[in-house]
N, CA, C and O atoms as CSV, one atom per row, in Angstrom:
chain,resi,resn,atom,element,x,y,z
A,1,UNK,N,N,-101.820,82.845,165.201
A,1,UNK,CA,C,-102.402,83.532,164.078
A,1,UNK,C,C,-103.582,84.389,164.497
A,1,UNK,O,O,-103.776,85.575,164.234
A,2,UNK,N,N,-104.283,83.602,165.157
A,2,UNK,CA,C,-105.458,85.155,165.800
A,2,UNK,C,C,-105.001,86.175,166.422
A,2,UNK,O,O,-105.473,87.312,166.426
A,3,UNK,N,N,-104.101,85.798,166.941
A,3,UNK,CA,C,-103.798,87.648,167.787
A,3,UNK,C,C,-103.436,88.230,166.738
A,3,UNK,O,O,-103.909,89.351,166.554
A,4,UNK,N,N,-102.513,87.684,165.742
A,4,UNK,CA,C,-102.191,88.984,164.815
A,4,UNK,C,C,-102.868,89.037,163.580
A,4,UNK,O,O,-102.320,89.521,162.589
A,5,UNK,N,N,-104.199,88.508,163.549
A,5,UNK,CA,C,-105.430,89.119,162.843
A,5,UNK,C,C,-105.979,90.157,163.542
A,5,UNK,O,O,-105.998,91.274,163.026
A,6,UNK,N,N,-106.396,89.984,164.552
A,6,UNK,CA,C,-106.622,90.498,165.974
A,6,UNK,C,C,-106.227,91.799,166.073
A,6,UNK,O,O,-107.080,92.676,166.212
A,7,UNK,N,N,-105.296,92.009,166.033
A,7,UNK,CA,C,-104.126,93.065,166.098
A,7,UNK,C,C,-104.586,93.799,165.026
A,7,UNK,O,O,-105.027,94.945,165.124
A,8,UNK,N,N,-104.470,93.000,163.733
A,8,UNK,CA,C,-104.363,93.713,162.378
A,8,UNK,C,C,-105.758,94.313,162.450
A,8,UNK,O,O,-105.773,95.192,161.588
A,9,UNK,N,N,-106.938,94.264,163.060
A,9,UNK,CA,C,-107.750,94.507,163.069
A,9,UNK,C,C,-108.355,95.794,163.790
A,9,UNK,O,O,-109.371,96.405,163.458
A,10,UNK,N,N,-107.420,96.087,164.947
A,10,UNK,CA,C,-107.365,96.938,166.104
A,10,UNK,C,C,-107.892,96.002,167.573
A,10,UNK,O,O,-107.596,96.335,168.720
A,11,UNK,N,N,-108.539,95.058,167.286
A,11,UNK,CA,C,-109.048,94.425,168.246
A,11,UNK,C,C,-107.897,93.488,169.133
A,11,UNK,O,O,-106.737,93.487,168.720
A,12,UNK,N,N,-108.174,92.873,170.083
A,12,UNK,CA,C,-107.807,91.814,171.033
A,12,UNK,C,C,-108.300,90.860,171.388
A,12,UNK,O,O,-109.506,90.883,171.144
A,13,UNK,N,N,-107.896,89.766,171.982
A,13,UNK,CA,C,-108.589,88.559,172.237
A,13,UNK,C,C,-110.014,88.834,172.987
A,13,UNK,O,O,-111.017,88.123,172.936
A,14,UNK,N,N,-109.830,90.070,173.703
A,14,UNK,CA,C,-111.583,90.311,174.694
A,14,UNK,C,C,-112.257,91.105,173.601
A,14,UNK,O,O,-113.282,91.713,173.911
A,15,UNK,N,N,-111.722,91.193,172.108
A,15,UNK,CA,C,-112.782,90.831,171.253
A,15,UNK,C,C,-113.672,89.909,171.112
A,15,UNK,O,O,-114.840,90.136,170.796
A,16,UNK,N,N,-113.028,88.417,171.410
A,16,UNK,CA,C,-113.377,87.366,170.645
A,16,UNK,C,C,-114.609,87.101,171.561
A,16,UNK,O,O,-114.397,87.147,172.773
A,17,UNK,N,N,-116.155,86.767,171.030
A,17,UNK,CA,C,-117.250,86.361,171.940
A,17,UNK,C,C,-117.568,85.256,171.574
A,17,UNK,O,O,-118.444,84.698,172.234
A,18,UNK,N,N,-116.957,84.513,170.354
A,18,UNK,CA,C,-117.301,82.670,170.088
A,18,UNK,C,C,-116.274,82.154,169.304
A,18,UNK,O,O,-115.738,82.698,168.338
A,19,UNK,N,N,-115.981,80.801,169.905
A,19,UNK,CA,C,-114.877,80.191,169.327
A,19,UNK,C,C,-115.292,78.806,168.777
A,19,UNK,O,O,-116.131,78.054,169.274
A,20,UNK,N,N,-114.746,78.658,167.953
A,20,UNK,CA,C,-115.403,77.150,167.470
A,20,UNK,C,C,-113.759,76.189,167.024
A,20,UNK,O,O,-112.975,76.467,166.116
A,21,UNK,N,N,-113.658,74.862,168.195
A,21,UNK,CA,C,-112.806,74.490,167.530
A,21,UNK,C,C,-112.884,72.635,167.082
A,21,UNK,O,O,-113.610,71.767,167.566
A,22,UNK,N,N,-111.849,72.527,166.011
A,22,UNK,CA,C,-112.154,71.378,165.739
A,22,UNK,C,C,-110.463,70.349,165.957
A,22,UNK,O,O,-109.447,70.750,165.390
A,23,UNK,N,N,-110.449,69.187,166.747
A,23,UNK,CA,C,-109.342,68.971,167.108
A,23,UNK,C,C,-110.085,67.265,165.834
A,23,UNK,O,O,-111.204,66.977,165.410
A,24,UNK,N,N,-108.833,66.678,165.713
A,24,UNK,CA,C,-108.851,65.500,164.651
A,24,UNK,C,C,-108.386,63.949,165.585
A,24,UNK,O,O,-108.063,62.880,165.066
A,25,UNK,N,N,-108.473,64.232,166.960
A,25,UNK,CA,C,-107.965,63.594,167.853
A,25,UNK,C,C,-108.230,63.725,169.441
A,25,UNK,O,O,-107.623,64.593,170.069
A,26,UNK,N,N,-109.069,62.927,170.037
A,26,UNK,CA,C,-109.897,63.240,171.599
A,26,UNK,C,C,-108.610,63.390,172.089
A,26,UNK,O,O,-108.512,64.515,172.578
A,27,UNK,N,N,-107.270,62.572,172.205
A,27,UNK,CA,C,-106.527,62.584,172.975
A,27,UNK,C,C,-105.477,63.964,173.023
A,27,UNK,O,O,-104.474,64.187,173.699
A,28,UNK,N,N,-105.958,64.503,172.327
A,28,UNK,CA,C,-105.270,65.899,172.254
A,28,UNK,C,C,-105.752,66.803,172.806
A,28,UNK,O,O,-105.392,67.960,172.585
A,29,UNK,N,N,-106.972,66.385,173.925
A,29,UNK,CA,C,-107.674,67.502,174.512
A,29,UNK,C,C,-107.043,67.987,175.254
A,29,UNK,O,O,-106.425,68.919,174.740
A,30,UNK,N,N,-106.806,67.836,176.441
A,30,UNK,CA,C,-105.815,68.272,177.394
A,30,UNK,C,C,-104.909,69.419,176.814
A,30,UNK,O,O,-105.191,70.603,176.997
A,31,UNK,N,N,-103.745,68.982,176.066
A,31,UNK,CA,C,-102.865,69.864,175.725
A,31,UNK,C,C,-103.729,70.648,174.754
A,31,UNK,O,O,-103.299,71.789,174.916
A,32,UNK,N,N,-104.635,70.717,173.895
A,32,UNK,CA,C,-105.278,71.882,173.660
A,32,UNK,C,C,-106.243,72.739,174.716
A,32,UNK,O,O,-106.709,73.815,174.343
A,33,UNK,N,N,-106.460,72.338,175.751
A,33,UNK,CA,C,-107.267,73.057,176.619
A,33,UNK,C,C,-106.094,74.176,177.458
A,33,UNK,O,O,-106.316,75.328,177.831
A,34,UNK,N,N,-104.841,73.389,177.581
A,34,UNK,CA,C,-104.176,73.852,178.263
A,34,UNK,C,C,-103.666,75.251,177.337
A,34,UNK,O,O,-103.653,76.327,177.934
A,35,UNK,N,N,-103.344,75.219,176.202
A,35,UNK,CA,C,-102.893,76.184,175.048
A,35,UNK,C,C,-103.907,76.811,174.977
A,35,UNK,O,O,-103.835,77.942,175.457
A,36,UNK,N,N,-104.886,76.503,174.538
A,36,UNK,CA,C,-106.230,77.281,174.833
A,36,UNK,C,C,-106.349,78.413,175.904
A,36,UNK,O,O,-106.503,79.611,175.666
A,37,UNK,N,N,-106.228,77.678,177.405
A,37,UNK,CA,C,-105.872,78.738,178.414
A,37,UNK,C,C,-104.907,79.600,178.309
A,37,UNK,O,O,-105.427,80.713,178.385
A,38,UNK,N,N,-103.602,79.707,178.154
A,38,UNK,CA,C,-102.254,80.043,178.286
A,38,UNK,C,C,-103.060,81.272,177.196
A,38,UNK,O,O,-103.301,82.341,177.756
A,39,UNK,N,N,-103.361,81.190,176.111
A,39,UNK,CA,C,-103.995,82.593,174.910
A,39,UNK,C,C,-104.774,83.064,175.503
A,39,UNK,O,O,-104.589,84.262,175.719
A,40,UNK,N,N,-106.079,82.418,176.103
A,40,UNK,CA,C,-107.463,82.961,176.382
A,40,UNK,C,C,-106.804,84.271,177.523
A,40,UNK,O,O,-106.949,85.488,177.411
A,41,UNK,N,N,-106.065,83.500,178.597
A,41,UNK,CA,C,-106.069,84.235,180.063
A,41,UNK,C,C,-107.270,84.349,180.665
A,41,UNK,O,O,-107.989,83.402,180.346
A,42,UNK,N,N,-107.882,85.239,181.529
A,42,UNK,CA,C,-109.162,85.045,181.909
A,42,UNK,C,C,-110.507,85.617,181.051
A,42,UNK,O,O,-111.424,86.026,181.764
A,43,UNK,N,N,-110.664,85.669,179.893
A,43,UNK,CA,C,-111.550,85.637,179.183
A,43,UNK,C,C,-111.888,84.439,178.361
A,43,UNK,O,O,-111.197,83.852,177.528
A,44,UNK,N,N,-113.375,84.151,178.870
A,44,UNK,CA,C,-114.178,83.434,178.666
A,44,UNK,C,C,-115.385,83.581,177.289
A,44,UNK,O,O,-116.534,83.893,177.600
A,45,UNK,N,N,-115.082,83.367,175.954
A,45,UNK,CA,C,-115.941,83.593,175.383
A,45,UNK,C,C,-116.457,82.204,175.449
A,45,UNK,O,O,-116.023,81.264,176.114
A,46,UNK,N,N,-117.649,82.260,174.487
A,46,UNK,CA,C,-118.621,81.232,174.418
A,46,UNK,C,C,-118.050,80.216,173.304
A,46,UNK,O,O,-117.756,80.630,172.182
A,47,UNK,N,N,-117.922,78.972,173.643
A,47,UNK,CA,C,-116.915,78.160,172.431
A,47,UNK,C,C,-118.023,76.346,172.358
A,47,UNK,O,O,-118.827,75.681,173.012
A,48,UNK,N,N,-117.156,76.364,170.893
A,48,UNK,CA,C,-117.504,74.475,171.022
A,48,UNK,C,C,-116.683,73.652,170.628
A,48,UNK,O,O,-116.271,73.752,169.472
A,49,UNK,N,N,-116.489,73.219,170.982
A,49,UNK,CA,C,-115.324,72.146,170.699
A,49,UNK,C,C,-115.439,71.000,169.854
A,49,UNK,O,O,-114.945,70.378,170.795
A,50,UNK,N,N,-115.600,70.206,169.066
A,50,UNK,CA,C,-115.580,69.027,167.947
A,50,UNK,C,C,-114.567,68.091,167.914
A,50,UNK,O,O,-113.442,68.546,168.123
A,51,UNK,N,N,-114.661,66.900,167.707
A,51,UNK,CA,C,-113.714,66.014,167.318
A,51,UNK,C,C,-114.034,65.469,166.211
A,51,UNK,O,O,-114.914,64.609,166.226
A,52,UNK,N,N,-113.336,65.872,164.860
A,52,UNK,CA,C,-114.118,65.309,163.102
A,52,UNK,C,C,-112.699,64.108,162.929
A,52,UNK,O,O,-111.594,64.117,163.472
A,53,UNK,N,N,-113.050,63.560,162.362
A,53,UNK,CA,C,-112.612,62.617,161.823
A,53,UNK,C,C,-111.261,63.367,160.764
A,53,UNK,O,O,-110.275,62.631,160.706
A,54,UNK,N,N,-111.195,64.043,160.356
A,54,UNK,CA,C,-110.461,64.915,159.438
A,54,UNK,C,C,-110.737,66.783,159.138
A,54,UNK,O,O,-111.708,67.463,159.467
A,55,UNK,N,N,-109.628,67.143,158.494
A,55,UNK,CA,C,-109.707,68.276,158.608
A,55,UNK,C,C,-109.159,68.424,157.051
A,55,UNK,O,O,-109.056,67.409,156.362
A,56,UNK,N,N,-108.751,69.955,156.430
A,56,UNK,CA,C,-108.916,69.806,154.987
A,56,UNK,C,C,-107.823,69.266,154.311
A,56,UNK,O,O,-108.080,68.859,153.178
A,57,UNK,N,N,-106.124,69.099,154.883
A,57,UNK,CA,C,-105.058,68.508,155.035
A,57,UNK,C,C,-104.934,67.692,156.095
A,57,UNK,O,O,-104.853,68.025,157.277
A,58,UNK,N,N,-104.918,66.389,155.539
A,58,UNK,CA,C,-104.365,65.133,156.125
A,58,UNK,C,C,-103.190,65.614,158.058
A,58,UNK,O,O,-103.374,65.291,159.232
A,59,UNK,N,N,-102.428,66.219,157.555
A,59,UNK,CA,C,-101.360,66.911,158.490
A,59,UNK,C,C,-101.678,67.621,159.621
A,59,UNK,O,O,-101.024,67.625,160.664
A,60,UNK,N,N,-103.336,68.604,159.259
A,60,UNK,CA,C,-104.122,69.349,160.281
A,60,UNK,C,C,-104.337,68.347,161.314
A,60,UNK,O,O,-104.608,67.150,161.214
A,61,UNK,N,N,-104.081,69.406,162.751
A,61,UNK,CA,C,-104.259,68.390,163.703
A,61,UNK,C,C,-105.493,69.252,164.316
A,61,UNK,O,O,-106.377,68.518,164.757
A,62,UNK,N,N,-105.705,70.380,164.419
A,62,UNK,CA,C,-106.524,71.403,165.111
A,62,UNK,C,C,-106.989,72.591,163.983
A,62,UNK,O,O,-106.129,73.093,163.260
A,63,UNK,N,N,-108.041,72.893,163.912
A,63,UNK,CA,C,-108.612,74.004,163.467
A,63,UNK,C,C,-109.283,74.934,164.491
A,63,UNK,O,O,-109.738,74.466,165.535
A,64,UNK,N,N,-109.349,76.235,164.210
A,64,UNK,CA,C,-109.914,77.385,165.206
A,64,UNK,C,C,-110.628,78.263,164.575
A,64,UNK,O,O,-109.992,78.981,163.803
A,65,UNK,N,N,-111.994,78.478,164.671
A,65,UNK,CA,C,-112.616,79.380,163.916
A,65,UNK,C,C,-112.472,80.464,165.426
A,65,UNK,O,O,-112.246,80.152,166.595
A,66,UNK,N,N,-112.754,82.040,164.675
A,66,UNK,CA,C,-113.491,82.865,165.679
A,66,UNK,C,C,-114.100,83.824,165.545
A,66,UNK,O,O,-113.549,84.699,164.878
A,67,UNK,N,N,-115.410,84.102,166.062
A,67,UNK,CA,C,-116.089,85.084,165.786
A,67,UNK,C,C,-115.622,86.709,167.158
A,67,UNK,O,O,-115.814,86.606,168.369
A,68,UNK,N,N,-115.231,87.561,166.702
A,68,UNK,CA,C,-114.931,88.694,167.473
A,68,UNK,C,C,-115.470,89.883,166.888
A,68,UNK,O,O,-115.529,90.089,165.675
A,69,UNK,N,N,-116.033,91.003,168.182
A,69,UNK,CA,C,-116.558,92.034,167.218
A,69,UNK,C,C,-116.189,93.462,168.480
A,69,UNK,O,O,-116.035,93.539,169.699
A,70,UNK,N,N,-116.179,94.345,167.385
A,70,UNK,CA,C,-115.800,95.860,167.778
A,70,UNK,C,C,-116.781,96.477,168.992
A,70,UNK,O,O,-116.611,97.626,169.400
């Protein structure tokens, strides 16, 4: 879904300069770091990562905020 906000926007991921994410589960780090990489490629914005107890549907396993600018 971000790239094709992203897109819709004119921008690209070496838009994005902060990421904020929230996973509902430590043990899911890994395979989100790894997915994480595989999108990012070698851009490095500035991010934080969270583990909440819940998210706004029961079902959410990961949330992704991002801040990107022109």
């Amino acid at each position: 879904n971000l790239h094709a906000i992203l897109k819709e926007a004119g921008m690209s991921i070496a838009n994005v300069v902060k990421l904020m994410s929230f996973l509902t589960r430590a043990e899911d780090f890994a395979d989100f770091a790894r997915i994480r990489a595989r999108h990012l490629g070698v851009h490095r914005p500035a991010s934080t990562l969270l583990v909440v107890s819940a998210l706004a549907h029961p079902k959410f396993l990961v949330e992704v905020e991002a801040i990107a600018v022109r």
